[in-house]
DOFITI-573406 format. One record per atom (N, C-alpha, C): residue number from 1; atom name; x, y, z. Coordinates in pm, whole numbers, plus 32768, in hexadecimal, padded with zeros to 4 digits. Example, Ala and Ser with C-alpha at 12.3 -4.5 7.8 and 13.67 -1.06 7.14 Angstrom:
+-----+-------+------+------+------+
| num | atome |    x |    y |    z |
+-----+-------+------+------+------+
|   1 |     N | 8527 | 7DC7 | 830C |
|   1 |    CA | 84CE | 7E3E | 830C |
|   1 |     C | 8528 | 7EB6 | 830C |
|   2 |     N | 8505 | 7F1F | 82C4 |
|   2 |    CA | 8557 | 7F96 | 82CA |
|   2 |     C | 850A | 8003 | 8313 |
+-----+-------+------+------+------+
This chain:
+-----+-------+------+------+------+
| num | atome |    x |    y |    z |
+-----+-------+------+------+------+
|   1 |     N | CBFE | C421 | 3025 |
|   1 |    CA | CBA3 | C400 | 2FBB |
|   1 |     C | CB18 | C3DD | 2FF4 |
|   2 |     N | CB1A | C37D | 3053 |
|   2 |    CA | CA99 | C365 | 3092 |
|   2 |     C | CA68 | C3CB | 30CB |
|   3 |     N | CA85 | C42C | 30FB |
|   3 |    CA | CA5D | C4CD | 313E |
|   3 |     C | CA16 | C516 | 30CB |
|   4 |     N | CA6E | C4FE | 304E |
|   4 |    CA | CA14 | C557 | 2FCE |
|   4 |     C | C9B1 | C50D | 2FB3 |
|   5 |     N | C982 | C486 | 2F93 |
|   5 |    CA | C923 | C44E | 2F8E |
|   5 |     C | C8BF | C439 | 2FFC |
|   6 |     N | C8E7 | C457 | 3054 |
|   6 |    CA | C863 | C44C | 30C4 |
|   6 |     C | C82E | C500 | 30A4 |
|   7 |     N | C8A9 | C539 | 30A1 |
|   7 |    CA | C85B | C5E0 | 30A0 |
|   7 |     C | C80F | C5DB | 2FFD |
|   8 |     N | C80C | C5BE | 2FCE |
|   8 |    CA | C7C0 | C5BC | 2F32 |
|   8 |     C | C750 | C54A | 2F42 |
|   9 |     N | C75B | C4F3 | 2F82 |
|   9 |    CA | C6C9 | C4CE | 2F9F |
|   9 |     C | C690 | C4DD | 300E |
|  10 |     N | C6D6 | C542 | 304F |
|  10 |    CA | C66E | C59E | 30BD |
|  10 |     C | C60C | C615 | 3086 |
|  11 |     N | C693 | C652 | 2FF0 |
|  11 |    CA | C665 | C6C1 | 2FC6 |
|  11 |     C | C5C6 | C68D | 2F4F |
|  12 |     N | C5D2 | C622 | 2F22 |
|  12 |    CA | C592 | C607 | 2EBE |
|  12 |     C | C4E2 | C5FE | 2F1C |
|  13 |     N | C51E | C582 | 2FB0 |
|  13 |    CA | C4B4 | C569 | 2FE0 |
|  13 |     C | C455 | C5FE | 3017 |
|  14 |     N | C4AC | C664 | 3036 |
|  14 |    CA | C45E | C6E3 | 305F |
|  14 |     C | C418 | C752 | 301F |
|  15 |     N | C455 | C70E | 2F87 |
|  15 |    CA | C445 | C76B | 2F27 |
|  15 |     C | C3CE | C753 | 2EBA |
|  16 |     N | C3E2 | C6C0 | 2EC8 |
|  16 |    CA | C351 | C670 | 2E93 |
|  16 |     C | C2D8 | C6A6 | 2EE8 |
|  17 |     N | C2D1 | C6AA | 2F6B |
|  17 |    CA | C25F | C6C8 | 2FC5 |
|  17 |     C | C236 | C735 | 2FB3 |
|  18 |     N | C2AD | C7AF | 2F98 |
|  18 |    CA | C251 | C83B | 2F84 |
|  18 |     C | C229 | C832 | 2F21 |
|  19 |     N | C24C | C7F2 | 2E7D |
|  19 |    CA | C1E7 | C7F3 | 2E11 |
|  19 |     C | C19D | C7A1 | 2E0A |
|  20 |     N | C191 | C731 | 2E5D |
|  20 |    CA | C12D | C6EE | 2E65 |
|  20 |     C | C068 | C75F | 2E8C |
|  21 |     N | C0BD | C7BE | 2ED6 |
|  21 |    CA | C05C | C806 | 2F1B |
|  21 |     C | BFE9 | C886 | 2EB0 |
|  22 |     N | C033 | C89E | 2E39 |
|  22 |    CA | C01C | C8B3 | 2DD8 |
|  22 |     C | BFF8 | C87F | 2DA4 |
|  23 |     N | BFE8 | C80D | 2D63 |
|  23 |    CA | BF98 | C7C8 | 2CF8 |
|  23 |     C | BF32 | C7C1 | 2D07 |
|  24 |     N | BF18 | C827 | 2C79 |
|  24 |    CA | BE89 | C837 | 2C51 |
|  24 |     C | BE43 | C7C6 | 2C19 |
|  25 |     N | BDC3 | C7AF | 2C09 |
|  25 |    CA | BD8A | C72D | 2BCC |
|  25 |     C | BD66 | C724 | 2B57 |
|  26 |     N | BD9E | C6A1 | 2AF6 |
|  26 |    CA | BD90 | C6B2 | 2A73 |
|  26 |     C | BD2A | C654 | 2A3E |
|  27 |     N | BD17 | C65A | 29B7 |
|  27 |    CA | BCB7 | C62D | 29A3 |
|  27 |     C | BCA0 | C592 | 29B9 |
|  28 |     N | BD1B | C54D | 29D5 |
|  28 |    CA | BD2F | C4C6 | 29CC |
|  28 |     C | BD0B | C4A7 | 2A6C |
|  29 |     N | BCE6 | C506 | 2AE3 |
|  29 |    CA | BCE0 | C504 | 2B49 |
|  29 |     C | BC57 | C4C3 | 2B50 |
|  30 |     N | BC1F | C470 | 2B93 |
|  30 |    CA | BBCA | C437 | 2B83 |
|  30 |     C | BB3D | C4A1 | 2BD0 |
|  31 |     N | BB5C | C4D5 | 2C2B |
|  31 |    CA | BAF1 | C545 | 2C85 |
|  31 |     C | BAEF | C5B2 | 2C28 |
|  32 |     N | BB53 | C5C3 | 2BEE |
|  32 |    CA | BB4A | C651 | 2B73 |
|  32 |     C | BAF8 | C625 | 2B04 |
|  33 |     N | BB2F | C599 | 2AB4 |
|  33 |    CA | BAE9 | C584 | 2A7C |
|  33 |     C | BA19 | C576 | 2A93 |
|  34 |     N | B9FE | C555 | 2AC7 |
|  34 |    CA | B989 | C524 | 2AFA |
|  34 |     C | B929 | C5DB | 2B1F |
|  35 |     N | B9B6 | C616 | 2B6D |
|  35 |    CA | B97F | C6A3 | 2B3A |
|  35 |     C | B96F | C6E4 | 2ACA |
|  36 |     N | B9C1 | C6B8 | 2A71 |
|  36 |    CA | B9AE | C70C | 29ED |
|  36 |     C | B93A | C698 | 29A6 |
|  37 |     N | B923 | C627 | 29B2 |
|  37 |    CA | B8A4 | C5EB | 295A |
|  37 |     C | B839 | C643 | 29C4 |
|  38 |     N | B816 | C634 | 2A2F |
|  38 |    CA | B78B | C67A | 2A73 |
|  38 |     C | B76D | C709 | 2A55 |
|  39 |     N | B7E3 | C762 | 2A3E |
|  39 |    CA | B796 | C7D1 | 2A06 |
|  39 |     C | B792 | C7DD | 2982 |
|  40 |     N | B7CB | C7BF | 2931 |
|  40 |    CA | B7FA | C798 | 28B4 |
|  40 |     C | B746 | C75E | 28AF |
|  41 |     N | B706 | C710 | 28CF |
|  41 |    CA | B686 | C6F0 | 28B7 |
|  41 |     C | B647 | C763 | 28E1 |
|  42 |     N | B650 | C7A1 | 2942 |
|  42 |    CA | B5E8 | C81A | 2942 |
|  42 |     C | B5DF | C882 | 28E2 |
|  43 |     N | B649 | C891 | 287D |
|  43 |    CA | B647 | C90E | 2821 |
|  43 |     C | B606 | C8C8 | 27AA |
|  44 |     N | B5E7 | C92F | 2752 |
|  44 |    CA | B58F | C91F | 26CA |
|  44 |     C | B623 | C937 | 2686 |
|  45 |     N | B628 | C8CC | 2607 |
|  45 |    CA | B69C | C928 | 25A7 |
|  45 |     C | B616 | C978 | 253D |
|  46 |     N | B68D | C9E7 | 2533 |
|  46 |    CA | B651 | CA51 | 24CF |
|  46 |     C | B647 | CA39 | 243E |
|  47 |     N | B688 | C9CB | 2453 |
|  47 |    CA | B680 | C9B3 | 23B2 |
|  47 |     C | B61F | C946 | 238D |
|  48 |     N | B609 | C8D2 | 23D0 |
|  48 |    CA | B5AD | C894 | 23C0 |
|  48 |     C | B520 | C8B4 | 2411 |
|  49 |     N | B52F | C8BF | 2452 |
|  49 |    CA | B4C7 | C90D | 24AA |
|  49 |     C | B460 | C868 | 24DF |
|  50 |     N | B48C | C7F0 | 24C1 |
|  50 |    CA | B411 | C79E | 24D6 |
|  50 |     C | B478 | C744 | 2526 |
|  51 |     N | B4E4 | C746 | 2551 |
|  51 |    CA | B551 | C710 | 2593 |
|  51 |     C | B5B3 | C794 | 25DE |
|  52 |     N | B5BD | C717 | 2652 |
|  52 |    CA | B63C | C777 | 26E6 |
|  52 |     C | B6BD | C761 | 2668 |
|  53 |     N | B6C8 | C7B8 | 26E4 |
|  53 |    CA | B77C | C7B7 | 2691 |
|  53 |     C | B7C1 | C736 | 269C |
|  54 |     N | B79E | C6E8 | 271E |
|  54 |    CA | B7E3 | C667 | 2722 |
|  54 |     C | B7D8 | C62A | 26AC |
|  55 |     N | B754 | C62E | 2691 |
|  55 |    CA | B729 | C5B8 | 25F6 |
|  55 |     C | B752 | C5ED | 2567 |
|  56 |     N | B77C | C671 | 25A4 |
|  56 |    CA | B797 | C6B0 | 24EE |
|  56 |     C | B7FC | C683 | 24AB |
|  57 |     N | B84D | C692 | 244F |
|  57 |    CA | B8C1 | C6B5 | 241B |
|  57 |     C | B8B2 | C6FE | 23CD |
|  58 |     N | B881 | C79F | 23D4 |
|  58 |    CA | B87B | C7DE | 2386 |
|  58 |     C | B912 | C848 | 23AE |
|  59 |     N | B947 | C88F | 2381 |
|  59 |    CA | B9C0 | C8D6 | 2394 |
|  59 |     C | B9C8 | C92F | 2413 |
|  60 |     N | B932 | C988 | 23FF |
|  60 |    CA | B918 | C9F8 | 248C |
|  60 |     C | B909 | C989 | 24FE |
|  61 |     N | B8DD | C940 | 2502 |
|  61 |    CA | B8BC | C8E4 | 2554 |
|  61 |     C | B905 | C88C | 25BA |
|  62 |     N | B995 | C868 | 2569 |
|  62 |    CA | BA08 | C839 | 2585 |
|  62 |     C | BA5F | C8BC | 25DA |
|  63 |     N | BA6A | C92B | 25A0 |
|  63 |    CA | BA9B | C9B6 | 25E4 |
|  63 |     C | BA33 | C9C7 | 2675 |
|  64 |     N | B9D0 | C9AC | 2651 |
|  64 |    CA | B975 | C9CA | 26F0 |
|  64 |     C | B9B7 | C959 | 2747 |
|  65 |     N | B9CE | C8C8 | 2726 |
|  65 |    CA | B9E4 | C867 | 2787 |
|  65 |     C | BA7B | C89D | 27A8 |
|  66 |     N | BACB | C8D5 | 2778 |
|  66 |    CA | BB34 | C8F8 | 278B |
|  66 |     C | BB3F | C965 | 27C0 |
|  67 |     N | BB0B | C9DA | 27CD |
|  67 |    CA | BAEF | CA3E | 283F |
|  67 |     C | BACE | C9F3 | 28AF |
|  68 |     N | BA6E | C995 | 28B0 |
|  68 |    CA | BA4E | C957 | 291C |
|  68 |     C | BABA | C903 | 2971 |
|  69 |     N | BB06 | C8DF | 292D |
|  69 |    CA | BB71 | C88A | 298E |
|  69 |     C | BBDA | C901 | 2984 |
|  70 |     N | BBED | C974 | 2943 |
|  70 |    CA | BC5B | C9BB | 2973 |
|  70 |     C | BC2A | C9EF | 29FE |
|  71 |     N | BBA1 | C9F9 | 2A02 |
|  71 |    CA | BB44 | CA61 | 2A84 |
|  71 |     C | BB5A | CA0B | 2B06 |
|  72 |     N | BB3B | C980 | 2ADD |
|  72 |    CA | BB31 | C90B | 2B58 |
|  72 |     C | BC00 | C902 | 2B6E |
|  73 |     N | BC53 | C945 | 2B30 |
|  73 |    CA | BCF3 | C913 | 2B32 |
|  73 |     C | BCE2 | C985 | 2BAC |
|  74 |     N | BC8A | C9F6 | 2B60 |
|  74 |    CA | BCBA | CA78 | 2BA3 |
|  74 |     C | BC99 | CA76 | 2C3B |
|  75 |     N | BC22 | C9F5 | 2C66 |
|  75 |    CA | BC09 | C9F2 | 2CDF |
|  75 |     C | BB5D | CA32 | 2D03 |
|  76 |     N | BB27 | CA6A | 2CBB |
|  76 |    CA | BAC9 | CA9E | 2C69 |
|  76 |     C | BA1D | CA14 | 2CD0 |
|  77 |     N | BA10 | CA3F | 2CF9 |
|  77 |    CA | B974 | C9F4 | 2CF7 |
|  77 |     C | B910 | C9D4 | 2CB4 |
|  78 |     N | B8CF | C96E | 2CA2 |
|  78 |    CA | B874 | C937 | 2C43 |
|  78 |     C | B821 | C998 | 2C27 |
|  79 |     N | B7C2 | C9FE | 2C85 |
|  79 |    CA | B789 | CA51 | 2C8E |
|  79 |     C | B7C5 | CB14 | 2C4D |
|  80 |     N | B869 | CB17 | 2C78 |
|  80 |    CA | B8A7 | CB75 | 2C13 |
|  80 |     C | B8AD | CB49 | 2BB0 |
|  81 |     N | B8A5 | CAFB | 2B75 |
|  81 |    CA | B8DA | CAEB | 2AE5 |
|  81 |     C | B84F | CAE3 | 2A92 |
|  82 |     N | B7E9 | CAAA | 2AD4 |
|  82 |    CA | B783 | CACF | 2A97 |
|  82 |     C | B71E | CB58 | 2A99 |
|  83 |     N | B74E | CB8E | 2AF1 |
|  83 |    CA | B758 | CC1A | 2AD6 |
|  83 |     C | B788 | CC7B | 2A78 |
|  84 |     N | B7F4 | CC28 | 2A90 |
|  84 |    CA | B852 | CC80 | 2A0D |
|  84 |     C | B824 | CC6A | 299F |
|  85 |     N | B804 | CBE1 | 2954 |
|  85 |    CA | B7B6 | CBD4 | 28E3 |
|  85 |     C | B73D | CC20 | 28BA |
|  86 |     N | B6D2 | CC3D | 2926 |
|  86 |    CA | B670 | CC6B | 292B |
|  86 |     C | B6A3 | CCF0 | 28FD |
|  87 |     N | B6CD | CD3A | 2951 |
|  87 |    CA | B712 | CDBC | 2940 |
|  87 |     C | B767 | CDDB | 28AF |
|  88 |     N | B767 | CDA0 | 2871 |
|  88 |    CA | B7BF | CDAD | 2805 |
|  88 |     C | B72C | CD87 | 27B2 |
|  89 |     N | B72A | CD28 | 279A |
|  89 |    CA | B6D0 | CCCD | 2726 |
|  89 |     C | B616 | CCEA | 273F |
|  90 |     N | B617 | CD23 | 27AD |
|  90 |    CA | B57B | CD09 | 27DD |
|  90 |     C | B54B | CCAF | 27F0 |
|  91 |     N | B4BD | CCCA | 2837 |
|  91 |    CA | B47F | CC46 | 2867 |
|  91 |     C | B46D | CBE1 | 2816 |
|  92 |     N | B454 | CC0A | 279B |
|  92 |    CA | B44D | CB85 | 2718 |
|  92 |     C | B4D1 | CB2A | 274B |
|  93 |     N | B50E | CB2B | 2775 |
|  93 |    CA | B584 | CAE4 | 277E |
|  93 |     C | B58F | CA84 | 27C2 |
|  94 |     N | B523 | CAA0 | 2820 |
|  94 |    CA | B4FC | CA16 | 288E |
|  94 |     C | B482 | C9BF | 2852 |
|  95 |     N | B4B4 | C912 | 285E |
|  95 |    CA | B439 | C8C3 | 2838 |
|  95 |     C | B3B2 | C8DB | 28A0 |
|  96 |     N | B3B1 | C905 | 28FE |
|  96 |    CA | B320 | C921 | 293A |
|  96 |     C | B33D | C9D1 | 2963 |
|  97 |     N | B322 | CA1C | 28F1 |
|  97 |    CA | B31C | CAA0 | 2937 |
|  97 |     C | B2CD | CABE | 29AA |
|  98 |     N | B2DD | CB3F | 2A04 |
|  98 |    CA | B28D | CB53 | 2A80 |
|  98 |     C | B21C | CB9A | 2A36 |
|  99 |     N | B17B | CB98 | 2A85 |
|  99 |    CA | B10D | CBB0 | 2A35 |
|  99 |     C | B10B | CC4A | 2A8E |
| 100 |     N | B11B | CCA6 | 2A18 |
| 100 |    CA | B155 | CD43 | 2A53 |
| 100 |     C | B0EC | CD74 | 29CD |
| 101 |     N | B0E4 | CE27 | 29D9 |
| 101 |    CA | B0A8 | CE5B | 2986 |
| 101 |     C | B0E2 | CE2B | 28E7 |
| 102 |     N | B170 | CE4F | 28E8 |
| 102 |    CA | B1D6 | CE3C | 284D |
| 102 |     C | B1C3 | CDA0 | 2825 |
| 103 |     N | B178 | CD50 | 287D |
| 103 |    CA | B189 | CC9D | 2820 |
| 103 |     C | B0DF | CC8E | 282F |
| 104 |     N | B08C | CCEB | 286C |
| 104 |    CA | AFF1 | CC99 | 2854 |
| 104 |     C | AFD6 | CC88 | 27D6 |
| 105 |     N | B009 | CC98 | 275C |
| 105 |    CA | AFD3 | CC65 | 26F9 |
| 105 |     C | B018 | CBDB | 26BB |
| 106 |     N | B0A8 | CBE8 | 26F6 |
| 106 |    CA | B0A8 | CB2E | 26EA |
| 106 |     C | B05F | CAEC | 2749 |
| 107 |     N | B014 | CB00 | 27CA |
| 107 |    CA | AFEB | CA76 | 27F7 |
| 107 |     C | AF25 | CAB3 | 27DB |
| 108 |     N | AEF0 | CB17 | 27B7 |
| 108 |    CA | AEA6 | CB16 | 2787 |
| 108 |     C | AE61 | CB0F | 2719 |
| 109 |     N | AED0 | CB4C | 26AE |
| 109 |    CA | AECA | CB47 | 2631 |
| 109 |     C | AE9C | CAB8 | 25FB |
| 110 |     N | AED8 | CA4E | 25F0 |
| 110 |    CA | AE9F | C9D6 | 25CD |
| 110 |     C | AE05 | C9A5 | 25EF |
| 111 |     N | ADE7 | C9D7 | 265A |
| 111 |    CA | AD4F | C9C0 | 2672 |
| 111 |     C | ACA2 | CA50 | 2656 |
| 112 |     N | AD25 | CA8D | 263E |
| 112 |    CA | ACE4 | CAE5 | 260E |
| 112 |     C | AC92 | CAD9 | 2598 |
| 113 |     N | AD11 | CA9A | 2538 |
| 113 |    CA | AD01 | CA78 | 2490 |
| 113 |     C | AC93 | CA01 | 2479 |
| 114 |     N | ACC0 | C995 | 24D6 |
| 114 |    CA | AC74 | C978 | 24D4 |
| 114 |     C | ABD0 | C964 | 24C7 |
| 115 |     N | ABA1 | C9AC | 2569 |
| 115 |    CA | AB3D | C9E9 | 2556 |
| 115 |     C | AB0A | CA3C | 24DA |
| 116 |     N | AB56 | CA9A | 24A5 |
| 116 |    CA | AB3D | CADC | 2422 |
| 116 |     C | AB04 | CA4C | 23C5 |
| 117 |     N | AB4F | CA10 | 23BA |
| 117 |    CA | AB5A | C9B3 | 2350 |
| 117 |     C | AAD5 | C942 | 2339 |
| 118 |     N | AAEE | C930 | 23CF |
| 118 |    CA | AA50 | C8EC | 23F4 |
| 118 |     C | A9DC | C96B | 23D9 |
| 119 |     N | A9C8 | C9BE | 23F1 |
| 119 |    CA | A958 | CA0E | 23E7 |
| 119 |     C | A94B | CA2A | 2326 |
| 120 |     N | A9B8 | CA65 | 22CC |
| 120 |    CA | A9C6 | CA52 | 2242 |
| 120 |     C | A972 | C9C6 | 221E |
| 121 |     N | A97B | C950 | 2239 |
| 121 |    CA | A974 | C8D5 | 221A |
| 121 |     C | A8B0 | C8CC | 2247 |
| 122 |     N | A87F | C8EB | 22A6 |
| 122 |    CA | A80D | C8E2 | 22DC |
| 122 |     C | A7C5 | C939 | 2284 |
| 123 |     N | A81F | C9E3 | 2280 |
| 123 |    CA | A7BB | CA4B | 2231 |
| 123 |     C | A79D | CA16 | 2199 |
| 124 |     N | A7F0 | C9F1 | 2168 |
| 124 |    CA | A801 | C998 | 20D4 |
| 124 |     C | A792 | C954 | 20A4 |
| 125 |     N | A7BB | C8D4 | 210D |
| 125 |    CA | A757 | C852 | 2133 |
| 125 |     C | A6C9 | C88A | 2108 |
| 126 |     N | A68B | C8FC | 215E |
| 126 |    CA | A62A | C92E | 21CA |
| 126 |     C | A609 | C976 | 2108 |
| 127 |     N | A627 | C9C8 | 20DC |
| 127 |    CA | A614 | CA1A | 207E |
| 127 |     C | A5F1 | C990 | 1FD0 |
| 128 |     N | A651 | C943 | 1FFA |
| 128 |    CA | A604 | C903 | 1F5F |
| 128 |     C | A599 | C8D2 | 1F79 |
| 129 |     N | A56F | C89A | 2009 |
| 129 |    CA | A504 | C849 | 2027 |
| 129 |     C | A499 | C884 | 201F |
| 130 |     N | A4A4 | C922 | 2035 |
| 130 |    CA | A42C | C986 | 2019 |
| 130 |     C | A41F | C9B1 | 1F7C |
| 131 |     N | A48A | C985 | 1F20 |
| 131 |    CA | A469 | C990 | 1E87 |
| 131 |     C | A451 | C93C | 1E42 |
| 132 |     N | A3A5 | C96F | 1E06 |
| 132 |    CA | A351 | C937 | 1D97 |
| 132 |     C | A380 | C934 | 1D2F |
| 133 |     N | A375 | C8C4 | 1CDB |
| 133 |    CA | A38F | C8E1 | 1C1A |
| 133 |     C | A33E | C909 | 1BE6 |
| 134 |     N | A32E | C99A | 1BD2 |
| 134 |    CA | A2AD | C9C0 | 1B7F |
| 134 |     C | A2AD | C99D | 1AE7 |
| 135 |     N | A23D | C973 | 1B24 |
| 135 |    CA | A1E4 | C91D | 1A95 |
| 135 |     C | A1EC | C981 | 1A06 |
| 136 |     N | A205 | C941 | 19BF |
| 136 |    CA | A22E | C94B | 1923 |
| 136 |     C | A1AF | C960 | 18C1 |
| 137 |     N | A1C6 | C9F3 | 1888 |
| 137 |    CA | A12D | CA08 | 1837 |
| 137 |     C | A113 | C9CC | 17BD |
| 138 |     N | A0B6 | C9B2 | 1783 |
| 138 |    CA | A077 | C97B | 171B |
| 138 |     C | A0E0 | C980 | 169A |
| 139 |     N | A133 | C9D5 | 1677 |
| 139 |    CA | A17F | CA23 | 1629 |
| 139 |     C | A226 | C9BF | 1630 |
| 140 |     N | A24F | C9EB | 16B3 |
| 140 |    CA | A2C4 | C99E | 16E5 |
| 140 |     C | A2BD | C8ED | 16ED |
| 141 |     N | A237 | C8E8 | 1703 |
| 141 |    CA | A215 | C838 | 1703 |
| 141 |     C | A22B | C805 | 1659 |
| 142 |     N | A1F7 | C851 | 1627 |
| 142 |    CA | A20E | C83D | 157E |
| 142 |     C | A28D | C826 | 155B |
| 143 |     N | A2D0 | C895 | 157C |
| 143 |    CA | A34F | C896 | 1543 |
| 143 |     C | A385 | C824 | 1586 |
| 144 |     N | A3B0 | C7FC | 1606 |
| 144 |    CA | A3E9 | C7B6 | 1631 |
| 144 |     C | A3D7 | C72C | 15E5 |
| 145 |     N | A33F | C6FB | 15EF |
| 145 |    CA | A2FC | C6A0 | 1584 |
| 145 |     C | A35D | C679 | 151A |
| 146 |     N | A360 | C6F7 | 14C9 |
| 146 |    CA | A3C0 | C6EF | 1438 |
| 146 |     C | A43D | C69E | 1429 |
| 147 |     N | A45D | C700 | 149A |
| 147 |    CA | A4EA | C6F8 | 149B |
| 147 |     C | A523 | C647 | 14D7 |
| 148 |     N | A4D0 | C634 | 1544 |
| 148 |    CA | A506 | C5B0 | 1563 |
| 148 |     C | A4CF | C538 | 14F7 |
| 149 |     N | A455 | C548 | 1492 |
| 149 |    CA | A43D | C4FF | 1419 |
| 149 |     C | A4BB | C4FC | 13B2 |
| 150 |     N | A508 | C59E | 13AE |
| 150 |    CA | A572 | C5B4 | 1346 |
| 150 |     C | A5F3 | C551 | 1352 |
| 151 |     N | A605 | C53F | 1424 |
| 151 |    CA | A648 | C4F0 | 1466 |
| 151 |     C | A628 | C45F | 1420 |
| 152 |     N | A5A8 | C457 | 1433 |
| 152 |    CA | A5A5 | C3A6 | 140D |
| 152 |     C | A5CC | C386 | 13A7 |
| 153 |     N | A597 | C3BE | 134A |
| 153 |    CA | A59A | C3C4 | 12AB |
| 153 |     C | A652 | C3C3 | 1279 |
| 154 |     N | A696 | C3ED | 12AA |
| 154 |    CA | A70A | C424 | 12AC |
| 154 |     C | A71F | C48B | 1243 |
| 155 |     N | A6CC | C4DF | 1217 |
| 155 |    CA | A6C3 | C54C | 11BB |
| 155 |     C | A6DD | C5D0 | 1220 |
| 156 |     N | A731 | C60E | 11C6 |
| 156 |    CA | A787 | C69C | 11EE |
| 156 |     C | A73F | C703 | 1214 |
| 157 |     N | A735 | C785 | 1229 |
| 157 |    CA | A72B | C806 | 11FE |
| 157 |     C | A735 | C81C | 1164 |
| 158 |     N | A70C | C887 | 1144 |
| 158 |    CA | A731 | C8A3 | 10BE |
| 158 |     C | A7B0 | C907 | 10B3 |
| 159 |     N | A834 | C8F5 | 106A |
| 159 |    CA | A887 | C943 | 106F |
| 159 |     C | A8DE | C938 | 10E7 |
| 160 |     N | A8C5 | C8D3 | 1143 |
| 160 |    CA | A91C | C8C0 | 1188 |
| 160 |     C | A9B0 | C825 | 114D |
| 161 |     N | AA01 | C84B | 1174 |
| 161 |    CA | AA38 | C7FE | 111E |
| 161 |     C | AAE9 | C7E2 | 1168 |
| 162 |     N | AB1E | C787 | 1171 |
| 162 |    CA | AB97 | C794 | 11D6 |
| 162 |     C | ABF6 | C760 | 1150 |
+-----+-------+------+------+------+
């Protein structure tokens, strides 16, 4: 009896070690974890677009963090996996895209408009300051006359009637 029990916790102790050697890392793993929040902050979710996926809880968002720890189970590098996103989703997908021909208008675009916006605002400015109220003829001064007396008076039009 003692012979079967020493061989069954010989077999258990040798047998634990080779699957020990396998275990992949889960999310409760504390180095996995910490990997899946750091890139998990580098991606844009697609659905909110103003938050990483870490901060989302939007549905696509939750599926991206979860590719992400199946990629980091798979053994996958911080750098493959954000590749892979890229490659699938495009550069929009990263919170600081690389400044390449396909993204100069997100990191230029905003200052671009700007500028537009400022120059609209100046030409504007610039254009009423150069317009006169031309003066009102003898004719139009009358009428106006009337009309704001009709105001005081509180007397109508004729035939006007609500």
């Amino acid at each position: 009896m003692k012979k079967i029990l020493i061989f069954l916790m010989a077999f258990f102790c040798v047998f634990s070690t080779v699957m020990a050697a396998d275990v992949k890392p889960t999310i409760l793993d504390p180095v996995a974890n910490k990997r899946v929040v750091e890139i998990s902050s580098q991606l844009r979710c697609l659905v909110c677009q103003n938050q990483s996926i870490a901060d989302s809880n939007a549905e696509l968002a939750m599926d991206l963090k979860n590719q992400v720890v199946k990629q980091i189970a798979a053994g996958k590098t911080n750098q493959q996996i954000i590749d892979f996103m890229v490659e699938r989703y495009g550069d929009f997908v990263l919170y600081n895209p690389p400044f390449k021909l396909s993204t100069v208008l997100l990191w230029v675009g905003p200052a671009v408009f700007l500028v537009i916006a400022l120059w609209a605002l100046f030409w504007t400015l610039n254009k009423r300051r150069k317009l006169q109220a031309k003066p009102l003829t003898e004719e139009e001064r009358k009428r106006a006359d009337a009309l704001l007396r009709g105001l005081d008076t509180g007397k109508t039009r004729k035939g006007a009637s609500r």
